[in-house]
PDB file as gemmi writes it, atoms N, CA and C in Angstrom:
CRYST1    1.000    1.000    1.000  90.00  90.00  90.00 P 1                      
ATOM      1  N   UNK A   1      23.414 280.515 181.486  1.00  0.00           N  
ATOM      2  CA  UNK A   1      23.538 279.177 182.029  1.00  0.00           C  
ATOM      3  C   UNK A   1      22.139 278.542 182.068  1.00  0.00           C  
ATOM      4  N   UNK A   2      21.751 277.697 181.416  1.00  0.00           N  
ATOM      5  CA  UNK A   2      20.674 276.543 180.848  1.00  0.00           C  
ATOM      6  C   UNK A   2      20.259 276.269 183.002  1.00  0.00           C  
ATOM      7  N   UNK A   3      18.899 275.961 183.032  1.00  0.00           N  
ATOM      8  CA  UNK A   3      18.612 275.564 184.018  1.00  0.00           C  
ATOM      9  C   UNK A   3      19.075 273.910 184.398  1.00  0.00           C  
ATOM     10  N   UNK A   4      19.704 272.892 183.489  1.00  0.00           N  
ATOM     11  CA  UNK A   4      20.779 271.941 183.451  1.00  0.00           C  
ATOM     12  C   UNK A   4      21.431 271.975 183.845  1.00  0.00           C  
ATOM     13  N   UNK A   5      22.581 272.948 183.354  1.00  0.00           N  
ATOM     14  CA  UNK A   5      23.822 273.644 183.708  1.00  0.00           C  
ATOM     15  C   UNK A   5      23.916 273.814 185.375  1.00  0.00           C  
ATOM     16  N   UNK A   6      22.991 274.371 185.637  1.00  0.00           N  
ATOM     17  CA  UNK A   6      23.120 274.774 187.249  1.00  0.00           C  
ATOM     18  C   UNK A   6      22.417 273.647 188.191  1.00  0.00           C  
ATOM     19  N   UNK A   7      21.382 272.950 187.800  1.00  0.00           N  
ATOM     20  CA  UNK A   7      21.498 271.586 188.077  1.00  0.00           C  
ATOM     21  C   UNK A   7      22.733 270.841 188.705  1.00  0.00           C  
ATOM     22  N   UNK A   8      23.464 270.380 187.195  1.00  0.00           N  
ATOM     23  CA  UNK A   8      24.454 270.171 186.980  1.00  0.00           C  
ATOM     24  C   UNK A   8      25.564 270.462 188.044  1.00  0.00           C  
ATOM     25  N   UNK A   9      25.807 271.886 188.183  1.00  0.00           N  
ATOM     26  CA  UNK A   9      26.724 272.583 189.210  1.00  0.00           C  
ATOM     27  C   UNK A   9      26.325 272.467 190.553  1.00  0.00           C  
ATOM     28  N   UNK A  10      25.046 272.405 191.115  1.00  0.00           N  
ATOM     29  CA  UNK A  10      24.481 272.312 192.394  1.00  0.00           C  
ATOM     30  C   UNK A  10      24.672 270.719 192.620  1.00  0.00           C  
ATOM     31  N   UNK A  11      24.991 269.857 191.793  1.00  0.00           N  
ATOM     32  CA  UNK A  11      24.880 268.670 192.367  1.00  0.00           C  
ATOM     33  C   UNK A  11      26.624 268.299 192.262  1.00  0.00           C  
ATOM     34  N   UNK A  12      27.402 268.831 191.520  1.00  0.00           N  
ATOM     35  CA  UNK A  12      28.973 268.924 191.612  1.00  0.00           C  
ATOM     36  C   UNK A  12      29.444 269.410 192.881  1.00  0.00           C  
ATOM     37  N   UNK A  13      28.647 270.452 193.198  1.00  0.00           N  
ATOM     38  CA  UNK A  13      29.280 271.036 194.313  1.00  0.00           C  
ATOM     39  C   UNK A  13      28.861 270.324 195.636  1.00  0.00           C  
ATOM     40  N   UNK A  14      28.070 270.039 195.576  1.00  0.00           N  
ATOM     41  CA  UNK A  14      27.532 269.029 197.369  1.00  0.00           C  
ATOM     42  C   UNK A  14      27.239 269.689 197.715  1.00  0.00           C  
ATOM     43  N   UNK A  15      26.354 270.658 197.677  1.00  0.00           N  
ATOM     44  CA  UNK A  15      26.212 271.563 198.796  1.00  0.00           C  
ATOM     45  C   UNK A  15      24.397 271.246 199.003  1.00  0.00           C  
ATOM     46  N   UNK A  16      23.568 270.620 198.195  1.00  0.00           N  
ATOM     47  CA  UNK A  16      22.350 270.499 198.514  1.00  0.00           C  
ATOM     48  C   UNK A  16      21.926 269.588 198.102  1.00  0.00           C  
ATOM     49  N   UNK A  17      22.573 267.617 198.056  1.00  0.00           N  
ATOM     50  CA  UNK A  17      22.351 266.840 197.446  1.00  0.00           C  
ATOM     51  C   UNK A  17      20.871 266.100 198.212  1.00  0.00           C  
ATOM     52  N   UNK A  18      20.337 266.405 199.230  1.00  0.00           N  
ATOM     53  CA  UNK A  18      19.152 266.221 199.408  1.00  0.00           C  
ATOM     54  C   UNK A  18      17.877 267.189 198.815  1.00  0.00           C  
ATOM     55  N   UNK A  19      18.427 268.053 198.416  1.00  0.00           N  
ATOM     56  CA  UNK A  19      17.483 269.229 197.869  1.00  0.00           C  
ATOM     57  C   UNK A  19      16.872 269.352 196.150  1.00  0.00           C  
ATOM     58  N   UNK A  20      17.736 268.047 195.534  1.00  0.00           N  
ATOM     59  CA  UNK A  20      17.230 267.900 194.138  1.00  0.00           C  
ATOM     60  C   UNK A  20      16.172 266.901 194.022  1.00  0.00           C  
ATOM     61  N   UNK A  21      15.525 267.857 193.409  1.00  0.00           N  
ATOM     62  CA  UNK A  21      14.129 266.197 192.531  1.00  0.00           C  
ATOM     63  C   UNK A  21      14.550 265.722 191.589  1.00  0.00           C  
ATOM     64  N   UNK A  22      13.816 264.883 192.358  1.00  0.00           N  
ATOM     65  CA  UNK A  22      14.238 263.664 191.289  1.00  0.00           C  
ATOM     66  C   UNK A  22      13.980 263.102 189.879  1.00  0.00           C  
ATOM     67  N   UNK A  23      13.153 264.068 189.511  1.00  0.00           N  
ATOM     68  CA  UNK A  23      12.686 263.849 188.212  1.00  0.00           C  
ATOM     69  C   UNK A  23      13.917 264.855 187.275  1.00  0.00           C  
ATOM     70  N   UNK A  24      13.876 266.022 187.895  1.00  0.00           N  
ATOM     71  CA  UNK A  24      14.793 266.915 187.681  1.00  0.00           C  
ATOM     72  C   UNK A  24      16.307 266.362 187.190  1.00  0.00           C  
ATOM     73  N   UNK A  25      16.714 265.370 188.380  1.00  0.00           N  
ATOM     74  CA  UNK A  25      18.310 264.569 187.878  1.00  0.00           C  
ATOM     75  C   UNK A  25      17.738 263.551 186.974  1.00  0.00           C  
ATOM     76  N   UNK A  26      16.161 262.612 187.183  1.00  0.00           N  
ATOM     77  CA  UNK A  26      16.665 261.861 185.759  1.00  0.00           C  
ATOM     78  C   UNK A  26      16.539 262.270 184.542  1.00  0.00           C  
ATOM     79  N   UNK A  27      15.982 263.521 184.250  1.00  0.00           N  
ATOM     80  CA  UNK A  27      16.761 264.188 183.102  1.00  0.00           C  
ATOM     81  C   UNK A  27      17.575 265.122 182.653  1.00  0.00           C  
ATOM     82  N   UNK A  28      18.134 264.862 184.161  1.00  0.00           N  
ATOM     83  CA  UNK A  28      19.716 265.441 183.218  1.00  0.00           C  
ATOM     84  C   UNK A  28      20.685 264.073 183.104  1.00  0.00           C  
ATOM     85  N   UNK A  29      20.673 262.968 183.942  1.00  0.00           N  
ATOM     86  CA  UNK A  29      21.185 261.599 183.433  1.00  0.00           C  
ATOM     87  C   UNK A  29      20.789 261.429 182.158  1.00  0.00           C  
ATOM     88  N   UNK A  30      19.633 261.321 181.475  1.00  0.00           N  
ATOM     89  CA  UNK A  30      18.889 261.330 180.105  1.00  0.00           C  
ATOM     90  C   UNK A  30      20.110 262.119 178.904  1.00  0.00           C  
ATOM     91  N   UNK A  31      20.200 263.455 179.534  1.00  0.00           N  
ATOM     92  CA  UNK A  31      20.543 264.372 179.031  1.00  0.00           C  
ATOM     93  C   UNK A  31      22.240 264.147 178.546  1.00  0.00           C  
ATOM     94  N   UNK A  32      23.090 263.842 179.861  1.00  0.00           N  
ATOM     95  CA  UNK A  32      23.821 263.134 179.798  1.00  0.00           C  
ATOM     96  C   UNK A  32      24.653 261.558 179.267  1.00  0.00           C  
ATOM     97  N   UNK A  33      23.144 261.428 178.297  1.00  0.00           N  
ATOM     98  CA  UNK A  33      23.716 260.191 177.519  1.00  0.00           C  
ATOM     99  C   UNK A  33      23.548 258.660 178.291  1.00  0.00           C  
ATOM    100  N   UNK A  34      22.910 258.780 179.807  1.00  0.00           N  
ATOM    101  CA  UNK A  34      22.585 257.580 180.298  1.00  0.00           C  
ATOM    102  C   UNK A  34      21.474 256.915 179.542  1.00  0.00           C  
ATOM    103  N   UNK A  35      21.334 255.519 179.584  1.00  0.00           N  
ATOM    104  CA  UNK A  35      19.704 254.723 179.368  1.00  0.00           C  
ATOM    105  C   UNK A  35      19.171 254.556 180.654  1.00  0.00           C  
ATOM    106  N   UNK A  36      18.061 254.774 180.174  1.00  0.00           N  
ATOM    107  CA  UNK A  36      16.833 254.525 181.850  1.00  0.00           C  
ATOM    108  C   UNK A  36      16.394 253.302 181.692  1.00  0.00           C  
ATOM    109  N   UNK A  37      16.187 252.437 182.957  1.00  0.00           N  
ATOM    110  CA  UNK A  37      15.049 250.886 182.750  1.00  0.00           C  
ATOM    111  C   UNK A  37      15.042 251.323 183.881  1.00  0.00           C  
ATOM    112  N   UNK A  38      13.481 250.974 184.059  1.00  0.00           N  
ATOM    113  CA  UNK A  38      12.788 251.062 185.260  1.00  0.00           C  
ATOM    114  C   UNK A  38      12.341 249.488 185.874  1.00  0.00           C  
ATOM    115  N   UNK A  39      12.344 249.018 186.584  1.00  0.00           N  
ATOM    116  CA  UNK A  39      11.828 247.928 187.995  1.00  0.00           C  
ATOM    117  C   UNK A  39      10.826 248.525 188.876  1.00  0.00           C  
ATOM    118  N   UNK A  40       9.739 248.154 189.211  1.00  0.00           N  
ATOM    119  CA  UNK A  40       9.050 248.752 189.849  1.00  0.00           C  
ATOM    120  C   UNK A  40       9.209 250.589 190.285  1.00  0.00           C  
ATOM    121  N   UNK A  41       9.710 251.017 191.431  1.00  0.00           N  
ATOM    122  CA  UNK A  41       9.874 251.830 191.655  1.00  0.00           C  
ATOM    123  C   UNK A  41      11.252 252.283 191.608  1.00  0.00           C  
ATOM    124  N   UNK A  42      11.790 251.237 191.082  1.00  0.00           N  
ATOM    125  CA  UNK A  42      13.722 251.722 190.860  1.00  0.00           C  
ATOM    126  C   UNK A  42      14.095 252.351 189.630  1.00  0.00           C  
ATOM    127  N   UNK A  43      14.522 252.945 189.765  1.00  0.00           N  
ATOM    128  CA  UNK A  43      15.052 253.896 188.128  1.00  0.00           C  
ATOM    129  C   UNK A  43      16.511 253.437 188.159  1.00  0.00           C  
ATOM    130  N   UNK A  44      17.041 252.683 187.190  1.00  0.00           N  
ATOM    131  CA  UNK A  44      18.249 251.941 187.078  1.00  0.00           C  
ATOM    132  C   UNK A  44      18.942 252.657 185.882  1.00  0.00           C  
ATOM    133  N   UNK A  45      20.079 253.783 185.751  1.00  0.00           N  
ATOM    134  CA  UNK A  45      20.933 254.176 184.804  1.00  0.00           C  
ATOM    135  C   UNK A  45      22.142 253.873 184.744  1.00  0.00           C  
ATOM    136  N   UNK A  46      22.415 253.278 183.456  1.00  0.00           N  
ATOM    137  CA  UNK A  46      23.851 252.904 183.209  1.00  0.00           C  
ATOM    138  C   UNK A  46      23.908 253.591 181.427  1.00  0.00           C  
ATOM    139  N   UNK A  47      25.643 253.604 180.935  1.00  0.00           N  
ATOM    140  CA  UNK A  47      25.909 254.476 180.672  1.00  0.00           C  
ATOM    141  C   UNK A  47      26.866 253.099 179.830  1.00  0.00           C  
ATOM    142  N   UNK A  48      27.446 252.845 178.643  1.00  0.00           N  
ATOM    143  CA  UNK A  48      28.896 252.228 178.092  1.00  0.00           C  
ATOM    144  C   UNK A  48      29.711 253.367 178.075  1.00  0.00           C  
ATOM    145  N   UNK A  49      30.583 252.581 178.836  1.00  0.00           N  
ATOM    146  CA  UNK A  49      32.152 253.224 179.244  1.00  0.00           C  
ATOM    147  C   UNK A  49      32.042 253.613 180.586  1.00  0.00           C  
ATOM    148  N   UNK A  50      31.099 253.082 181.350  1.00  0.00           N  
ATOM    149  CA  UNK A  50      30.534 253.470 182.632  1.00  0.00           C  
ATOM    150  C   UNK A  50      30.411 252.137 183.590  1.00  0.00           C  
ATOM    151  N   UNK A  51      31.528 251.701 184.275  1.00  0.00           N  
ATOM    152  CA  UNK A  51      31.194 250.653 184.916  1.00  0.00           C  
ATOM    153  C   UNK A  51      30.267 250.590 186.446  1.00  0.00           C  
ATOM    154  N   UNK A  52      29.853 251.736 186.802  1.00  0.00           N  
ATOM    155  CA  UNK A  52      29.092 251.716 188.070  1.00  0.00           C  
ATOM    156  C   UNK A  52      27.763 252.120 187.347  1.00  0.00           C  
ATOM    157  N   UNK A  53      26.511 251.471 188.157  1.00  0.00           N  
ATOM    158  CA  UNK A  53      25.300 251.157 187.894  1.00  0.00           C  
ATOM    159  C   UNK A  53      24.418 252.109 188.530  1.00  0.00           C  
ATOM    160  N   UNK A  54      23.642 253.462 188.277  1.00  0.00           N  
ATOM    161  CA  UNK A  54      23.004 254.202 189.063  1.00  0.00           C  
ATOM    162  C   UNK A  54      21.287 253.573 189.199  1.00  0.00           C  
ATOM    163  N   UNK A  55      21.396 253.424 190.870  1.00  0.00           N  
ATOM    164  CA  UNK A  55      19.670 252.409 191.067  1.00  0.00           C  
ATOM    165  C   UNK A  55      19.259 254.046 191.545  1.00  0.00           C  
ATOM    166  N   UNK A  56      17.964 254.074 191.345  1.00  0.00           N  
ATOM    167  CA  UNK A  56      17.778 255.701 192.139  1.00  0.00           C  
ATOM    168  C   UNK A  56      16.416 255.272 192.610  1.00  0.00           C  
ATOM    169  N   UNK A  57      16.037 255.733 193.556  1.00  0.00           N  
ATOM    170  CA  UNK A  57      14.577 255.978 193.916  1.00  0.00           C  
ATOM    171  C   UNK A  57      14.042 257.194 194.205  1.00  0.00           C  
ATOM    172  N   UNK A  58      12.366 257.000 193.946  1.00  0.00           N  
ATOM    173  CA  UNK A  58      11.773 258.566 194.026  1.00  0.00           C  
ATOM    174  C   UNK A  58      11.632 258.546 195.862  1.00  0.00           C  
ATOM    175  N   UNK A  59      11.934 259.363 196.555  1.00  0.00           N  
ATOM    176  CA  UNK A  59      11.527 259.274 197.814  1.00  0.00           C  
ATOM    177  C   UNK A  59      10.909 258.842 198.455  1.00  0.00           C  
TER     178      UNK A  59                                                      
END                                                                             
């Protein structure tokens, strides 16, 4: 299992959604086929065929 993969699974499961970095999920969004645009400190991913808009911030 790819260090993605379990990424991946740790953030499916809820069990430690304050415990991921954040650089860490935006590339697995990347990975996952999202586009990144950045705004100042906002990391904005969206996705076609994806109607909700992910804004993320670094902490």
């Amino acid at each position: 299992m790819s260090k993605q993969d379990k990424l991946l699974t740790k953030i499916l499961l809820g069990n430690a959604d304050a415990n991921i970095p954040f650089e860490q999920l935006c590339q697995l969004l990347k990975q996952l086929g999202f586009d990144e645009r950045i705004r100042g400190s906002h990391h904005i991913f969206t996705k076609e065929g994806i109607e909700e808009i992910l804004n993320l911030q670094p902490k």
